[in-house]
Phi, psi and omega in degrees: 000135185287169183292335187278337151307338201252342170267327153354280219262349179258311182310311187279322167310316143308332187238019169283336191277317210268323182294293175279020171235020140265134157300313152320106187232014172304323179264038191261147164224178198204179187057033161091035173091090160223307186269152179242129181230116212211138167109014202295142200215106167250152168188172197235055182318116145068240222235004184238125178272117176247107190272161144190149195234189157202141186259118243210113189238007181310308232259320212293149160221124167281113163291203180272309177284337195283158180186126198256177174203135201224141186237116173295157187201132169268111194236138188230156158288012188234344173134195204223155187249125143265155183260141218298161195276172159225113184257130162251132170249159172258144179333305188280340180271349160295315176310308181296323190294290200302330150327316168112005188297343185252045171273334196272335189261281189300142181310166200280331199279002217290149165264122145301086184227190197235126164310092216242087179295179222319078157239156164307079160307111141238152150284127163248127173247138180208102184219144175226153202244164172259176168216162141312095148085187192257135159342056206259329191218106159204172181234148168270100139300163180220124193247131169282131177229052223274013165221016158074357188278336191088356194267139174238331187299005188216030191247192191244169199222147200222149208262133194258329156212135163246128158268112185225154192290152137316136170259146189256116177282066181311179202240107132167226244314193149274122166312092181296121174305335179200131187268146183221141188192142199230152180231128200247137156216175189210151203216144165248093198262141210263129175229144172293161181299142184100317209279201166190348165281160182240116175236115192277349154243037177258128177053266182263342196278004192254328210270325189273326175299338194290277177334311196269353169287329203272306183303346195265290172336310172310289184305323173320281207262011155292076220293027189250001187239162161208128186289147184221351177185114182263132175225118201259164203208107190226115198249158184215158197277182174275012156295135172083161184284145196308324181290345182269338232230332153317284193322301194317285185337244160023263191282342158318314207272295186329303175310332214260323188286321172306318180287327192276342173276330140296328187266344182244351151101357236267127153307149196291325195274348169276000162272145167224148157251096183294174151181172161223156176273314174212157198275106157286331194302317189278318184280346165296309174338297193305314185290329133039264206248357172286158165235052162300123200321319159267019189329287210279002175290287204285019163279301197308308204282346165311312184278348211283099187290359179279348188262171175268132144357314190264285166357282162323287161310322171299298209289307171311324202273332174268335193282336182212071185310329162311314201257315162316328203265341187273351202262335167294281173333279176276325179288305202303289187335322171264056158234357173240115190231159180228132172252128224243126145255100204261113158248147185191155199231112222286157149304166173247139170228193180273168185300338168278328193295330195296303149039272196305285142359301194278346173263330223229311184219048189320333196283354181261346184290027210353157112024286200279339185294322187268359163266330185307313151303314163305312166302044227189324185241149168321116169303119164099007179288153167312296171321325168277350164256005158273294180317312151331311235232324179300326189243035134285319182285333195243030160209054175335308218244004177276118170303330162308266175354303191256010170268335153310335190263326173334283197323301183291339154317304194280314168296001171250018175070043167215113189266300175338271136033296204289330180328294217271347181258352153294322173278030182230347178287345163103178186249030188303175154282338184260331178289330155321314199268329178317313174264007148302304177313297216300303180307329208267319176303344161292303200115030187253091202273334155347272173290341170296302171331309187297299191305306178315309178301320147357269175310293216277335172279002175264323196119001197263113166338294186310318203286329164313315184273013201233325169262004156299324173239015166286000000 
């Protein structure tokens, strides 16, 4: 063994365990500090793993017989891929090498090259492997064969990347002391012109009444619900002077309330009555969404609060008589509506009724019941991210809800995905680690380090282990 083998093999061993627990692989060298490897790149195309360095051999002196050999090696939880070699030869083991004596030990692709001691050398390496699926908790080494024998497992091993998942803490929810859950509808009910009676087989009315008797009725008898407040809600269009069009408003819904409390059997004291005297709101919509010639004039005077009602209707109906007569015509009939609001209050249920639930009547579920299910499946399982994304939709605006759907975005690696349910997650310390994940999966590992320190000065476990492997 040459003297330069014999410092190989006592130096670099000591200082290889140091080596290979950094992360950071811009300044590393090997073959006892003589090579410098630097420009160094792992990443992950598609279904393909690709390293590339470039290995700086200025520092390096070979002898002739000597040969170092350095192996990139992919370590996994499924085992570990080597990757084609990097052979440096000393003059006479280049000879051999070309010779053919090493066909059987090195890969067909290996980069080869022969040391042309002092001069300036670089080695460029660049390969690539396929994988399974994306990549998520693995380390790339580059393992040393400073004597050329071919064993690279007892050699030093110098770490090129390490990659760990970010871990995601979910949250959760609070428990509703009484799930209270509300139902909004809207019935167009037919009145003589003028009128306040209700004749249930006039024009439309068999079909809306219907509706709004069969919805109250559903809830009634399900027994997992108790209806606790009906409130008729009854608007009239800006036809007509305003004080008339109160009296309609008014007594339509009073009417409208007597009858669905008849027909559905209700104590009296769980109805309430509303009313707006004419839908200005609802004729905004329209105009809106029109293409009247004068939209934004007749707009303009719809918002004008200097004017009265009556003022305001009028100044439309003489100033653009043409666009009054289509907005009478098509708009108005819907602008006189009864809005049905139903409150009623869930049962609490168990982890299979919820199950159940979650497919079928999300909306009955509380927060913590559907977080309760999702723990039932594998974090990151379809199921357990489904349920996640189920109790976003039916609590848009809630920060739990939507620091959980984060979580599950971010732990499948999709950051984008995850953006819009972060700026809704609240400032939490689990929300802190949640945009750590979110930063470090951009490649901003910077602002990931902040947030994480965040988090972890908050208590959050997870945020500990994620800087620990940042």
């Amino acid at each position: 063994m040459s003297k330069l083998h014999a410092i190989l093999l006592t130096a670099c061993m000591a200082a290889a365990l140091t080596q290979a627990q950094a992360n950071d692989c811009r300044n590393l060298k090997v073959a006892n500090r003589k090579i410098k490897i630097d420009s160094t790149e792992v990443a992950q195309y598609g279904n393909f793993l690709t390293v590339q360095m470039n290995l700086r051999l200025d520092s390096l002196h070979l002898g002739t017989n000597n040969q170092l050999v350095y192996t990139p090696v992919l370590h996994t939880t499924s085992g570990e891929v080597k990757m084609p070699e990097i052979v440096i030869n000393g003059r006479r083991q280049q000879i051999m090498y070309r010779r053919g004596k090493f066909r059987n030990r090195f890969s067909s692709n290996a980069t080869v090259v022969q040391r042309l001691n002092g001069r300036a050398q670089a080695v460029h390496y660049q390969a690539t492997i396929p994988v399974n699926g994306k990549l998520q908790n693995y380390d790339v080494n580059l393992n040393e064969d400073v004597c050329g024998c071919g064993n690279i497992d007892e050699g030093n091993h110098y770490l090129l990347k390490k990659s760990r998942q970010p871990l995601a803490g979910f949250v959760r929810p609070q428990a509703e002391a009484v799930k209270i859950r509300h139902l909004d509808k809207r019935a167009y009910i037919d009145f003589p012109v003028d009128r306040t009676e209700l004749h249930p087989d006039y024009r439309r009315n068999p079909e809306q009444l219907d509706s709004i008797i069969n919805t109250i009725n559903t809830l009634k008898n399900d027994k997992a619900l108790e209806v606790s407040a009906i409130n008729i809600h009854g608007y009239a269009s800006p036809e007509s002077p305003y004080v008339h069009n109160d009296y309609l408003a008014r007594n339509r819904a009073k009417t409208l309330t007597a009858f669905v409390q008849r027909m559905v059997n209700l104590p009296a004291g769980i109805f309430s009555v509303s009313s707006t005297p004419e839908d200005w709101d609802g004729l905004r919509q329209y105009l809106k969404s029109s293409t009247l010639q004068h939209r934004d004039e007749i707009l303009a005077i719809s918002n004008d609060e200097a004017l009265t009602a009556d003022a305001r209707e009028w100044k439309i109906k003489t100033t653009y008589p043409d666009e009054y007569k289509y907005m009478l015509t098509n708009w108005y009939p819907a602008l006189r509506h009864s809005d049905y609001h139903i409150t009623y209050k869930v049962k609490p249920f168990n982890v299979d009724e919820a199950r159940q639930l979650i497919h079928t009547q999300p909306q009955l579920l509380s927060e913590a019941e559907m977080f309760m299910v999702a723990q039932t499946y594998e974090p990151g399982s379809r199921e357990f991210n489904d349920v996640m994304e189920t109790a976003v939709r039916m609590f848009p605006n809630n920060a739990t809800a939507n620091l959980n759907a984060a979580c599950t975005r971010l732990t499948a690696g999709e950051a984008d995905a995850a953006y819009p349910y972060l700026q809704k997650a609240g400032t939490s310390a689990q929300a802190q680690n949640a945009w750590g994940m979110y930063w470090q999966l951009k490649g901003d590992n910077q602002k990931a380090h902040q947030c994480y320190t965040q988090a972890a000065a908050g208590g959050v476990k997870e945020a500990q282990t994620n800087l620990e492997n940042l």
